[in-house]
N, C-alpha and C positions, 0 to 999 in steps of 0.2 A: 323473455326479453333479455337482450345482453348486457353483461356489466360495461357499466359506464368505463370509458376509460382515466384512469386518473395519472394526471404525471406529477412524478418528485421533480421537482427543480435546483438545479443546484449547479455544481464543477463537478462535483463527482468522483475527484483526482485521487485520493488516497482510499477511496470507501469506506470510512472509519465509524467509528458506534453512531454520529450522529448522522451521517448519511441513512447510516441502516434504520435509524428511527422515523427519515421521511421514507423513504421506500417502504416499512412498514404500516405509516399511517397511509397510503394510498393504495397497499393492496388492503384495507379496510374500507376503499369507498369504494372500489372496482377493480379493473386489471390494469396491475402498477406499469407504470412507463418510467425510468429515469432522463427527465429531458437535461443537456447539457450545452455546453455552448462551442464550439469547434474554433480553432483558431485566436482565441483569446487573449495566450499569452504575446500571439504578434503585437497586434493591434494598441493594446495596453503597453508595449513596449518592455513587457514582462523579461528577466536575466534568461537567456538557453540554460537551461538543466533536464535532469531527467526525471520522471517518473516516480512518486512514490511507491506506484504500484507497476507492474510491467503489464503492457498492454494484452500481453499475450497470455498471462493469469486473471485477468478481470471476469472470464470465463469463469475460471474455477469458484472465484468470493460470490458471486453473482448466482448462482445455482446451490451455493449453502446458504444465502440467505433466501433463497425462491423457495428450500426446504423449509427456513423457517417460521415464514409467512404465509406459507401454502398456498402458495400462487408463485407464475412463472414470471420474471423481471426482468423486462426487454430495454435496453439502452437506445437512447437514438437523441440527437443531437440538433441542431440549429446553428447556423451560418453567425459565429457574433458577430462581424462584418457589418452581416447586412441589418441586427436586431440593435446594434447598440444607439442608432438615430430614433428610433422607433419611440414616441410618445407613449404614456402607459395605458393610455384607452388602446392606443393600434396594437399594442403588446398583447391586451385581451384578448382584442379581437382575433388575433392571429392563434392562438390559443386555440379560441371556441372555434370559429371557420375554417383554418385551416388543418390543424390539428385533431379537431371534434373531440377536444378534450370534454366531460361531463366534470370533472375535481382537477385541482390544484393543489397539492401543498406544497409548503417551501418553510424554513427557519425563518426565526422570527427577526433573524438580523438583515433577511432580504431585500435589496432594492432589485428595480430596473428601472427603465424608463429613460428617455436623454439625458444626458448628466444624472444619471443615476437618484432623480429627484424624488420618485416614489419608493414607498415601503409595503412592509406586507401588509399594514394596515389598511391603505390604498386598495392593495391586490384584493382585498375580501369585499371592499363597496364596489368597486368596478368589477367584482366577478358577481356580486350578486345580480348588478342591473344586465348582465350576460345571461345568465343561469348558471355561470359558472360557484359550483360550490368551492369555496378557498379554507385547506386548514393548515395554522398556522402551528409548526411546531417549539416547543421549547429548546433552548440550547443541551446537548447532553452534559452533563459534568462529572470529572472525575477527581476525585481529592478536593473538591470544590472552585475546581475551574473546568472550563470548558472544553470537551474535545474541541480539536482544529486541525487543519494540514497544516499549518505552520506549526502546532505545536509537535504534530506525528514529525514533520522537519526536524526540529529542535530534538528532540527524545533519539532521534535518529543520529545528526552529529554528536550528540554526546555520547552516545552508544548504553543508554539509558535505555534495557530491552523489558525493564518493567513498565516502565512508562507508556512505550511502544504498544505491549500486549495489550494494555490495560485501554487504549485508547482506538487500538483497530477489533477488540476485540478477538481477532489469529494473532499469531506470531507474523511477525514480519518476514516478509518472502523475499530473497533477493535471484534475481533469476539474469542466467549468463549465458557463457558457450563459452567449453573448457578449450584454453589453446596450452601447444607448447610453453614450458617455461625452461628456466636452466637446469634444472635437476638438483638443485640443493639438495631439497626436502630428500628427495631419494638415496643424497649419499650420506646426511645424517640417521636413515632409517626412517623416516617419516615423509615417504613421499605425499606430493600435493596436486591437486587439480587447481590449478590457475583459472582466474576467471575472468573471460577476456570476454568484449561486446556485453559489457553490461547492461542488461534492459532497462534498470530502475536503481536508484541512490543508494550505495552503498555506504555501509555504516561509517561512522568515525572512527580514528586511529586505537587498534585497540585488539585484544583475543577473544575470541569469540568459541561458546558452547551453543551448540545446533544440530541440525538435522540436516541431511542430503538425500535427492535425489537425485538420479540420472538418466536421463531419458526415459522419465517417468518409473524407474524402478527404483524400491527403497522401502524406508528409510534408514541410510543409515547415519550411526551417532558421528560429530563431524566437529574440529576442531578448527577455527576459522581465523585467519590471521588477516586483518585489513592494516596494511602501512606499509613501510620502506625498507623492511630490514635488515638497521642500523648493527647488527652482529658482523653481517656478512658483505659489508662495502658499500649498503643503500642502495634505493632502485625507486625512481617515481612510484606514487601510492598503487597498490594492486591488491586484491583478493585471492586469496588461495586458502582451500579447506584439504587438511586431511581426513579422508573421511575411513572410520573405522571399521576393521574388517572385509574391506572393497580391495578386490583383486581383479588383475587385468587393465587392460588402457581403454579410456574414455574421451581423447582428442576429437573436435567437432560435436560430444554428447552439449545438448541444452543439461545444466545443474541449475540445482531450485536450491536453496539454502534457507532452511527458517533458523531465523536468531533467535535464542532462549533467553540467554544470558551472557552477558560479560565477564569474561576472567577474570582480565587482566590489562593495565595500560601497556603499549610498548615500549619495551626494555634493550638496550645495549649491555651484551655479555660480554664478562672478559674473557672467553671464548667457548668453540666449539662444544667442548664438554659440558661445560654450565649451559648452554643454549640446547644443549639434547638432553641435558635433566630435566630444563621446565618444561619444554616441549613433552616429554613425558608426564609430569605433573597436568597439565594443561589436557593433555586427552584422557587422561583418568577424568576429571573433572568432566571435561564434557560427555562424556559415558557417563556420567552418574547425573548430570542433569538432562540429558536428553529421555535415559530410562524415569528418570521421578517424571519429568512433563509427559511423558506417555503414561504411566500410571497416574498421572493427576487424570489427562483425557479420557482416558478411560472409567474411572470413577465416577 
């Protein structure tokens, strides 16, 4: 007989530990579905931003945790359009008839229903009188509050990459398309791949220790500057990593960049020298953090 199928319910936006723990509780009733909602932030009249996570790596977080569950975790979505009218009995039902869902689970802080009037409490008496099995998860906590994508937001502008790890459970991925820049980097000795077309929310103003990829080759250790810099006459915020050891040109390569850690805030030098000492200090650094978090990973 086949396993039932069970969907996580949720937004889904950042995949963060608590996400992974309904995905988890649902490859334990059957084969997990993450169901999600399309279109959301129109309709809610939600700010335009990007991505916590880049559409085009969801793939990759999605197949480490299908490892980790031992079952395969298929994404697939619902019109919120058309589900945000939808009474919570017709919600069910759409569920069980439509979808042939057999389980449910969702966080315990879930509503739906018109005006958002039902909970998960609701979700489990109207899935019983379905056949629908409903389980309700606990929130995750970290430090004794709760993961969230606002708080992976928060952790993010402040460039808080402990915070980050600890909450998505990877390092945070920041994924581009390197364009031309002006060659600073280059004629301090420290050339940079700039990071243009960014997929997903790049950190807050600040130096960054990490990793790189380049069209999927790597990694190598990567010193990452997110700001303006005020050394050398400002320039709207932009992304560019030196990444260590990397020879050759990379213009039009997709760059992946996991954040480690924070160096440092950004600084105006009184000049070129002192700004090519730190910048030296700065990649030493992140050479030695990127080697410890690969020997932590490894461990």
């Amino acid at each position: 007989m086949p396993a039932p199928l069970a969907f996580a319910i949720g937004k889904f936006d950042a995949l963060h530990r608590g996400h992974h723990a309904l995905a988890a509780a649902a490859a334990r009733l059957g084969d997990p579905l993450l169901l999600g909602f399309a279109g959301m932030a129109a309709v809610l009249g939600w700010p335009d931003r990007l991505p916590l996570l880049a559409p085009s790596d969801r793939a990759r977080v999605l197949a480490g945790w299908s490892h980790a569950v031992g079952a395969g975790i298929v994404e697939c979505s619902l019109d919120f359009a058309a589900i945000q009218p939808l009474e919570p009995a017709a919600f069910v039902d759409l569920l069980v008839d439509r979808l042939a869902a057999g389980a449910a689970v969702v966080g315990d802080d879930f509503r739906f229903g018109r005006g958002r009037v039902a909970g998960a409490n609701e979700l489990v008496v109207l899935g019983r009188a379905r056949g629908l099995a409903v389980t309700v998860v606990a929130a995750v906590a970290q430090d004794g509050t709760a993961v969230s994508s606002s708080r992976v937001r928060a952790a993010l502008a402040a460039g808080d990459c402990t915070d980050l790890t600890a909450c998505l459970g990877r390092a945070y991925r920041l994924v581009a398309t390197v364009v031309r820049g002006e060659g600073r980097g280059h004629a301090i000795g420290f050339p940079t791949a700039n990071c243009g077309d960014l997929a997903n929310q790049p950190p807050g103003v600040g130096v960054y220790a990490g990793r790189a990829w380049v069209d999927g080759r790597g990694p190598w250790p990567a010193a990452i500057n997110a700001g303006h810099l005020p050394t050398v006459g400002g320039r709207p915020f932009a992304v560019e990593a030196h990444l260590v050891g990397f020879t050759g040109e990379c213009y039009g390569a997709r760059i992946e960049l996991d954040l480690i850690a924070r160096l440092r805030g950004e600084q105006r030098f009184a000049g070129l020298d002192d700004l090519r000492a730190q910048i030296g200090r700065d990649v030493a650094a992140a050479v030695a953090a990127a080697v410890a978090a690969a020997v932590a990973a490894a461990g």
